[in-house]
C-alpha positions as a Markdown table, in Angstrom:
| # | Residue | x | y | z |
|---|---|---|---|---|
| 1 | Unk | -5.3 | 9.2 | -29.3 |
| 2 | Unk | -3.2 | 10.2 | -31.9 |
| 3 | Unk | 0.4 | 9.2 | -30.1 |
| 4 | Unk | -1.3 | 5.7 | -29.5 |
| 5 | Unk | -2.7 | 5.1 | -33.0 |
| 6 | Unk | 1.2 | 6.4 | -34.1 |
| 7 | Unk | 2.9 | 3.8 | -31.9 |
| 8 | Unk | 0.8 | 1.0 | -32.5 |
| 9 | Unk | 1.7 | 1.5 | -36.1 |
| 10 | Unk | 5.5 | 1.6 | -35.7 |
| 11 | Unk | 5.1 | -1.9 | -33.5 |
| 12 | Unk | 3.2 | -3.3 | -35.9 |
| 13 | Unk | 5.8 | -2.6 | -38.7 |
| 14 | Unk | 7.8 | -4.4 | -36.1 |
| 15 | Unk | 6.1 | -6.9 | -35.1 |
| 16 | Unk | 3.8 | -8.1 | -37.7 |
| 17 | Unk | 1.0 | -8.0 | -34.7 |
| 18 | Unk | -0.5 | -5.1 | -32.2 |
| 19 | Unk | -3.3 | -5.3 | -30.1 |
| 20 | Unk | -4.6 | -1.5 | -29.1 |
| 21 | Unk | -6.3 | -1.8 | -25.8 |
| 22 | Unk | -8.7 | 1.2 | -24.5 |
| 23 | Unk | -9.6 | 1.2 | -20.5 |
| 24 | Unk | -12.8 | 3.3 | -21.0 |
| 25 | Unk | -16.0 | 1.8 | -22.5 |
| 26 | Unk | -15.3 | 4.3 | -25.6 |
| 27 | Unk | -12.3 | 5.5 | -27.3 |
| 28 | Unk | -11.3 | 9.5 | -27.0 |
| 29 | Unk | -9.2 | 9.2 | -24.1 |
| 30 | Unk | -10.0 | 12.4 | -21.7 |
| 31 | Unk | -11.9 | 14.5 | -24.7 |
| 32 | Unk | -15.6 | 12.6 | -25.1 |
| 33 | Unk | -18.9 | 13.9 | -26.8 |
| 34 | Unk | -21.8 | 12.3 | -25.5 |
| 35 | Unk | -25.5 | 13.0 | -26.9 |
| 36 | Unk | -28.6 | 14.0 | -24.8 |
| 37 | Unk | -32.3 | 12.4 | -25.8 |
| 38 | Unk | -33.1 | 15.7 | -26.7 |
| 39 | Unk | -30.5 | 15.5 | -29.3 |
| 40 | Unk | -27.9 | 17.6 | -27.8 |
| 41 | Unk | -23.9 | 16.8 | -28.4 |
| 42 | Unk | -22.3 | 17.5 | -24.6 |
| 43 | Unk | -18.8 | 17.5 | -25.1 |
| 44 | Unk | -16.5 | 17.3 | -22.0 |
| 45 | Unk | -13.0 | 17.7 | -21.3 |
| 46 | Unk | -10.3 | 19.7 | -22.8 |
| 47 | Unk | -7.8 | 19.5 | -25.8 |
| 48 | Unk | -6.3 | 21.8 | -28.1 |
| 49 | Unk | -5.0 | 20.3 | -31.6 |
| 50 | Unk | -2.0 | 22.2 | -33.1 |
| 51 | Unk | -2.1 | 21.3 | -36.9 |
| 52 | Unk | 1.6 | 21.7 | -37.2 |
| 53 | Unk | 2.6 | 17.9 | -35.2 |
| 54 | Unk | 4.4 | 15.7 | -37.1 |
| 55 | Unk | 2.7 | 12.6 | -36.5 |
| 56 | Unk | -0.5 | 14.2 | -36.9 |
| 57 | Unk | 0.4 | 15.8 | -40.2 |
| 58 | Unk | 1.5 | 12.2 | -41.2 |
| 59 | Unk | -1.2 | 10.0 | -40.3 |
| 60 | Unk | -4.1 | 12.3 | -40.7 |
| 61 | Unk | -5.9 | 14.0 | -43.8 |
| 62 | Unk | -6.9 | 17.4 | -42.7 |
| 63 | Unk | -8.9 | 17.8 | -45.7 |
| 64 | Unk | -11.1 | 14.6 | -44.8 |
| 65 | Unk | -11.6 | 15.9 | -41.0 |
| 66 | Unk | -13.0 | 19.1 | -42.2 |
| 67 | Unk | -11.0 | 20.9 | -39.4 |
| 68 | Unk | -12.7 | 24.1 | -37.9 |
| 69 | Unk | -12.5 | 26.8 | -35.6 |
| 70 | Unk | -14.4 | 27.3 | -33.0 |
| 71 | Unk | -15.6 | 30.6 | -30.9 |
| 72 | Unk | -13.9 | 30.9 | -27.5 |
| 73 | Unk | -17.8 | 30.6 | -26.1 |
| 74 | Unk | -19.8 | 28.2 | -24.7 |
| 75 | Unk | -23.8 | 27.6 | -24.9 |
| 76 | Unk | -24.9 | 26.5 | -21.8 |
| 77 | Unk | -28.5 | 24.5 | -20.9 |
| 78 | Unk | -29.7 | 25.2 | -16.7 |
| 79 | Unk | -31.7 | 22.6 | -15.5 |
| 80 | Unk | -33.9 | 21.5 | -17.9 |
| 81 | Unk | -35.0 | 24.7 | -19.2 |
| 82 | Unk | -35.9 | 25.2 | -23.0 |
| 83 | Unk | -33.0 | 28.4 | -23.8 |
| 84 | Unk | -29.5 | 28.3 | -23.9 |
| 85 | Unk | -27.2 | 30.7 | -22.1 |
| 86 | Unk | -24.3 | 32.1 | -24.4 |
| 87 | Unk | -21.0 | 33.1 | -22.5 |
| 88 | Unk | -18.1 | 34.1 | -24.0 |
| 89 | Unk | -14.4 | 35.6 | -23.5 |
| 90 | Unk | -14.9 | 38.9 | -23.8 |
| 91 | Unk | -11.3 | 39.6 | -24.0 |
| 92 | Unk | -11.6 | 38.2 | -28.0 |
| 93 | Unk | -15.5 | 38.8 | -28.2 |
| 94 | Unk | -16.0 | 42.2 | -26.6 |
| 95 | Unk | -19.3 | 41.7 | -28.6 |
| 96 | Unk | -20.6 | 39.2 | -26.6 |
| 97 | Unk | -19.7 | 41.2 | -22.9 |
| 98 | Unk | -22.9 | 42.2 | -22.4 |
| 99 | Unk | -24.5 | 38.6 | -23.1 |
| 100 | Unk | -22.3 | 37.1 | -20.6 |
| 101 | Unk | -22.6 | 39.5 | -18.1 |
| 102 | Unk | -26.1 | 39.3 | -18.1 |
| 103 | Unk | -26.5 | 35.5 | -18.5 |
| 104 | Unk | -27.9 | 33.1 | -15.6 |
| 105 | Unk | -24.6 | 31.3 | -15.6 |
| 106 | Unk | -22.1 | 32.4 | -12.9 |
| 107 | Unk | -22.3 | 34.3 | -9.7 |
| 108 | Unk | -22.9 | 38.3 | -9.6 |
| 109 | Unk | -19.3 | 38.5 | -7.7 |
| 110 | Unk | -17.4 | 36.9 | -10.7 |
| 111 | Unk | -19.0 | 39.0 | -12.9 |
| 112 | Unk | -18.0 | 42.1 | -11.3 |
| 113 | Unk | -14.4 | 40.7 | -10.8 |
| 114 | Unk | -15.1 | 40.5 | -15.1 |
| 115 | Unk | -15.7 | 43.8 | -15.5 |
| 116 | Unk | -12.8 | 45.1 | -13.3 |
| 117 | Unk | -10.1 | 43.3 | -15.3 |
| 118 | Unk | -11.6 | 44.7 | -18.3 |
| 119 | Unk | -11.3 | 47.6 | -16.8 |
| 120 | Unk | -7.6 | 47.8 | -15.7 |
């Protein structure tokens, strides 16, 4: 989003005119949060934002955004059921190893997979 909001800007300065066109019904390219009835945020897709690009050091206020970090985790809901189920890396969050071993999410062969590269 960034790169097209960047080069829209420079064709404008040359043109005097830019239309920004978006083929989804809502802007975000492949990174979307959409919100449950319950209330929930589901975010999907993937992006990682290095602070340290150019154009996003020059068009964006950091300050403004309120940039934050975020735990290599995920809370997941199972069909319809009240509780959340917490997994994490347990490579960074060794803390969390037995919570993610023990949550519903994931098969009982991937978890012992888990615990043997933690183990080597």
């Amino acid at each position: 989003m960034t790169a097209a909001l960047k080069a829209s800007e420079k064709m404008n300065n040359k043109l005097n005119s830019v239309v920004l066109l978006e083929s989804e019904s809502t802007l975000g390219g492949r990174v979307q949060s959409d919100r449950t009835e319950d209330g929930f945020i589901l975010d999907r897709g993937f992006a990682v934002f290095i602070e340290e690009y150019p154009s996003s050091k020059e068009i964006l206020d950091y300050d403004a955004l309120k940039l934050a970090k975020f735990d290599p985790a995920a809370l997941i809901r199972i069909n319809n059921q009240d509780s959340l189920c917490r997994i994490a890396d347990p490579l960074r969050q060794p803390q969390h190893l037995v919570t993610t071993l023990f949550t519903r999410v994931g098969r009982t062969m991937d978890k012992i997979r888990l615990v043997k590269l933690l183990l080597t």
